[in-house]
C-alpha positions, 0 to 999 in steps of 0.5 A: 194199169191199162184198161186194154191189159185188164180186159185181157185179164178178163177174158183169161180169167176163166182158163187161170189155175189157183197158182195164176189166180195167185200171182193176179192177186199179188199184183192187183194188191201191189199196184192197188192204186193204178188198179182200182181207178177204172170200171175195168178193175170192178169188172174183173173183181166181178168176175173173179168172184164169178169164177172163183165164189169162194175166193178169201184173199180178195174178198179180205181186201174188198172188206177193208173198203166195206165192199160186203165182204166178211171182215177180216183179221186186224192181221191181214188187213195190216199186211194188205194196205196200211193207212197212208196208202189209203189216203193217197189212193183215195187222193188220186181218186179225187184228183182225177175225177174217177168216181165211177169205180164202186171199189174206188167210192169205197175207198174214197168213203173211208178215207174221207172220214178220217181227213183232215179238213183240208184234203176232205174239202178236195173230195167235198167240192169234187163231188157234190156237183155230180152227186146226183149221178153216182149212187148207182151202186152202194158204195156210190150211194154210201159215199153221196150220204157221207158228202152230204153229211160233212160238207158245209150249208153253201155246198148243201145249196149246191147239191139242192140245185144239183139234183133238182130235176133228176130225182126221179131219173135218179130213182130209175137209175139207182133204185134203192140207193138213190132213195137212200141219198135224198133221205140222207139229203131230207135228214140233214139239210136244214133249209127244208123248203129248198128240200121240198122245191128241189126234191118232194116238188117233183115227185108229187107232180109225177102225179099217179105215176109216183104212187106206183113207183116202189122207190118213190114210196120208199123215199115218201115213207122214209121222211115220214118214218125213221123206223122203215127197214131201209132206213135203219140200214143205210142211216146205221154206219152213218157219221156220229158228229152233228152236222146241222143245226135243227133237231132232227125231229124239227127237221122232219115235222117240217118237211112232213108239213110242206109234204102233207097237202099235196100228199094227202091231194094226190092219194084224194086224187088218184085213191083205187082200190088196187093201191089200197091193196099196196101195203107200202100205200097203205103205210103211206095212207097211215103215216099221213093221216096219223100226222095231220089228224090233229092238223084243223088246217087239214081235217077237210083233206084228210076227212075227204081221204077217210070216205075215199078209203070207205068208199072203195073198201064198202064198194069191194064188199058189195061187188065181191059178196054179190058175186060170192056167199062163200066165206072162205072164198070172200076171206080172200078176196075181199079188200079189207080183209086183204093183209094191208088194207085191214092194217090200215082200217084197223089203225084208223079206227085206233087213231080216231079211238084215241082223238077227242073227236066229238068236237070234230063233226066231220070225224064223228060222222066218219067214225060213224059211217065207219062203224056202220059198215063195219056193224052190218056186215059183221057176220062175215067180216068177223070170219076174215082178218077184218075181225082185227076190225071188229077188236079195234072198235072194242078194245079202244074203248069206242063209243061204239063198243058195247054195240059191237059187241051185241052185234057179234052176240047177234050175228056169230050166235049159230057159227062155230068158234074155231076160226082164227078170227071168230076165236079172237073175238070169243071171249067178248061174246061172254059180257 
């Protein structure tokens, strides 16, 4: 049970044989629960799987707690630990306050949703004022979401004011999975200005620095996107019983409304052609622009954002072809052939393909310096990814369409046709 016992297991570890690797495994599994209630256990765990990869028996009971391992058999998980010992296990936890062990937050975790309320309230007001401090590994994080997920809206206030101030030292510390708790925190509390104050506020502030931190991109295009892959994965396991009162697109479009101005003045602000050749940026770009594009309270904002992207795609042009002839070459170097910046370009002109915005003058004489650039350079832009561009413009059915596609009649005459990006574009030149 000692910590100074279990450090003199792990310097043996390495000169144990399988028949004293066995009686180890005997004994962390009879006395589980004074085992597991240190950070020593999980270092020996570690260790063990260090030492001996391809050990099955822990790895069976590691997977009864959801610790990434293979399931096992209904069988052996019943000769490892039976319900009630679980409980009581994740009781002790509780009682003592030792959260910092990932085998015992996993522990925790699944007893906990399968509490009855009473002893769930323990683990709830034990937890949520240092919630902030225990996602740091997946266990942690996963267990942070399931508390924020059962507790009740006076302990959520108490969360909010937990973690305000230490989003981004959270970020730092836990990476991946502290995005994966103030997501959780975004999709289920419904006060979404007290979300915004507490968690959305700091990040914006940060300025330039956020948009360069990959987890706080993560955590930006999360709330804007519920089919990121990081989201599928921590959101799939999550707890089916309805905890909020908003839907959970009301929720969303609020916190995206408190988000978009300071967003779309920060990209205003801080918009390099070295983070438009970012694809989470990029992501980033797309999803703010596509929710406010329809928004007249944010047209000058979000027009202000389209010219900025232009601009730095047509400045990148100009310095590149000046410096360089050579298609090839430019198909490489050139920004919005770059494989993110002519997602975005080509979404954009997608968006405004589909919006009626002839009644918009400031979006009509964008479209058209868009596709005015776009025109001139179509010689060389059709033989780099950009001719996904060019399609765009076509198939969307632009008011631009037919001259585009005289434009590729004029500037693609004299070229080969077996290039990817001349091919795509081929069968257009026959109209």
């Amino acid at each position: 049970a000692s910590d100074v016992y279990k450090r003199q297991i792990q310097k043996c570890l390495k000169f144990m044989g399988k028949p004293q690797l066995e009686a180890l495994l005997d004994a962390i599994t009879e006395h589980l629960e004074t085992f597991i209630l240190s950070k020593e256990a999980t270092q020996v765990i570690n260790q063990i799987f260090t030492l001996h990869p391809h050990e099955k028996r822990l790895r069976q009971l590691l997977s009864h707690f959801n610790m990434d391992a293979p399931q096992p058999t209904a069988e052996n998980l019943k000769k490892l630990l039976d319900p009630k010992r679980v409980d009581n296990i994740a009781l002790k936890i509780v009682n003592k306050g030792t959260f910092d062990s990932p085998f015992g937050q996993a522990l925790v975790r699944k007893a906990m949703r399968k509490m009855v309320p009473q002893e769930r309230e323990l683990v709830l007001d034990a937890i949520v004022e240092q919630i902030h401090q225990l996602p740091r590994t997946k266990p942690g994080a996963l267990l942070c979401m399931d508390v924020v997920h059962f507790t009740d809206a006076k302990r959520r206030k108490t969360i909010l004011k937990a973690v305000k101030g230490h989003v981004i030292e959270t970020l730092q510390a836990a990476g991946v999975f502290g995005v994966a708790l103030f997501l959780k925190i975004a999709k289920t509390v419904d006060d979404t200005v007290a979300v915004s104050k507490s968690v959305l506020t700091e990040l914006l502030e940060r300025g330039e620095d956020t948009l360069k931190d990959p987890y706080a991109q993560q955590l930006i295009l999360g709330i804007f996107d519920d089919k990121e892959p990081l989201v599928r994965e921590y959101f799939a396991d999550a707890p089916s019983e309805k905890t909020s009162k908003k839907s959970d697109d009301q929720r969303r479009q609020e916190l995206i409304a408190n988000l978009s101005p300071g967003l779309l003045g920060l990209f205003n602000q801080s918009l390099t052609a070295e983070l438009l050749g970012d694809m989470t940026i990029c992501k980033m770009l797309y999803a703010v622009i596509k929710e406010n594009i329809g928004n007249e309270n944010a047209t000058s904002d979000v027009v202000t954002l389209l010219q900025n992207i232009l601009e730095a795609t047509r400045k990148d042009f100009n310095e590149k072809i000046n410096a360089t002839r050579n298609v090839e070459e430019l198909a490489e170097k050139l920004l919005v052939a770059n494989q993110s910046t002519h997602r975005l370009v080509k979404g954009i002109v997608k968006l405004l393909g589909g919006t009626d915005i002839a009644r918009n003058e400031q979006l009509s004489e964008f479209f058209e310096s868009l596709f005015m650039f776009v025109d001139q350079n179509i010689g060389i832009l059709a033989q780099t990814r950009a001719a996904f561009i060019i399609l765009a413009f076509i198939e969307e059915n632009t008011s631009y369409r037919d001259q585009i596609i005289q434009s590729l009649k004029t500037g693609l005459r004299n070229l080969p046709m077996n290039k990817p990006g001349l091919s795509l574009l081929q069968p257009y030149l026959q109209e």
